[in-house]
Structures are given as structure tokens and as C-alpha cells.
N, C-alpha and C positions, 0 to 999 in steps of 0.2 A: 586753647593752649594754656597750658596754669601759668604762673609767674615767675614761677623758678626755670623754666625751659625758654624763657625771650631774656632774662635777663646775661650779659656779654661776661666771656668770663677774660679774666686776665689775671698775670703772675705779679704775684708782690715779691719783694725782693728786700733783704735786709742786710747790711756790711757796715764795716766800719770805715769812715770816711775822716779825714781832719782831727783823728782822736775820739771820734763818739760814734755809735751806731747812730746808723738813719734807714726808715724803711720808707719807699717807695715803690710805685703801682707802675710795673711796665706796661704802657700803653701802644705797644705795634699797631699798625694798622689804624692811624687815628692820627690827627696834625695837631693833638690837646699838650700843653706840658706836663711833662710824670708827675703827682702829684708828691709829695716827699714830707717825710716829718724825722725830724734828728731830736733824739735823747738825749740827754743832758752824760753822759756818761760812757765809756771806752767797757770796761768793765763791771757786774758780770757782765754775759748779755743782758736784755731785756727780755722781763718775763712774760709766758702765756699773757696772761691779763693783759699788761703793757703795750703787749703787740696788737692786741685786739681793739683796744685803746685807740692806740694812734691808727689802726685802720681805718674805725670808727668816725676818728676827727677829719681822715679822707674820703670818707664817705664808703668805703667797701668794706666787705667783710668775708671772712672763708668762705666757701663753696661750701655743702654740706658734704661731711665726709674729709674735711680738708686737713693734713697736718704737714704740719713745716719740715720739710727737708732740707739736708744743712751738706753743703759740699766744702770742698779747698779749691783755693784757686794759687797762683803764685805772682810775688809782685813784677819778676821778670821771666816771663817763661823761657821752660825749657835748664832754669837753674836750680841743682836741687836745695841749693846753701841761700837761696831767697827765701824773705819774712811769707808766710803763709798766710793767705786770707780767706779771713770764714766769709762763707754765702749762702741765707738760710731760706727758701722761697716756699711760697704757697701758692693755690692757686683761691683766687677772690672774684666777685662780684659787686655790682656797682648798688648799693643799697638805693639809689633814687630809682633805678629801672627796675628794680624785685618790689618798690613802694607802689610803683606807676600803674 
């Protein structure tokens, strides 16, 4: 089996939290805490690189093939006069299991 087909995959996830984007690795199915890294900044987003970056620092990286898809969500659903919230996810891999 090559390396790329054992290695787990899981969605990373990027929003802005307290005034600053923060991306973290949703971890379903696993009792680990998400791992999380927050930017120093609200605006822009954070760039390709940047994102890649702080994947990096959590140890995962895109899937190959992977690119970021970017949704709205709302702060009280169901209102159409609520703040909108971006939410831009990928799908990642755990760099120590694609090393192993």
C-alpha cells in the first residue's frame, strides 16, 4: 500500500473567532483536541502561503489536489439582517502518518 492511501484524511477549517482568523483540523472520530493556530489579524484573510504555514505548524497539509472552499454561515440563523460569517475548509492530511 503506498503512503499516501494509509495516511487519515480530515477537514481543516478556517473562521474568524475573537477578531482574528484561526484555522483548525477537525478531528471527528478521534478523542485528540482540534489542533488550532490563530493569526494575528481580522483582515485580509490569510494568505495561500500563510494557510499552508500554519497547517504545517499543526503538522498537516492539503491532500493532493486540495483547494480551499469558502462558504457563509450566519451569526443567528434563520436571520437574513445577521453579521455573515466566512468559513473556508480543505481537506488535509496528517504529515507524521504520510512520514511513517
Amino acid at each position: 500500500m503506498r503512503e499516501q492511501e494509509t495516511a487519515r484524511e480530515f477537514t481543516a477549517q478556517m473562521s474568524v473567532r475573537d477578531g482574528r482568523w484561526r484555522l483548525y483540523v477537525v478531528l471527528l472520530g478521534t478523542t485528540e483536541r482540534w489542533p488550532e493556530f490563530t493569526f494575528g489579524r481580522r483582515w485580509p484573510a490569510p494568505t495561500l502561503t500563510e494557510r499552508s504555514r500554519a497547517l504545517s505548524v499543526l503538522g498537516f497539509e492539503p491532500v493532493a489536489g486540495g483547494e480551499w472552499a469558502w462558504s457563509e454561515d450566519s451569526k443567528i440563523p434563520n436571520d437574513p439582517a445577521t453579521a455573515v460569517i466566512l468559513i473556508a475548509a480543505i481537506r488535509v492530511r496528517s504529515r507524521a502518518e504520510v512520514a511513517a
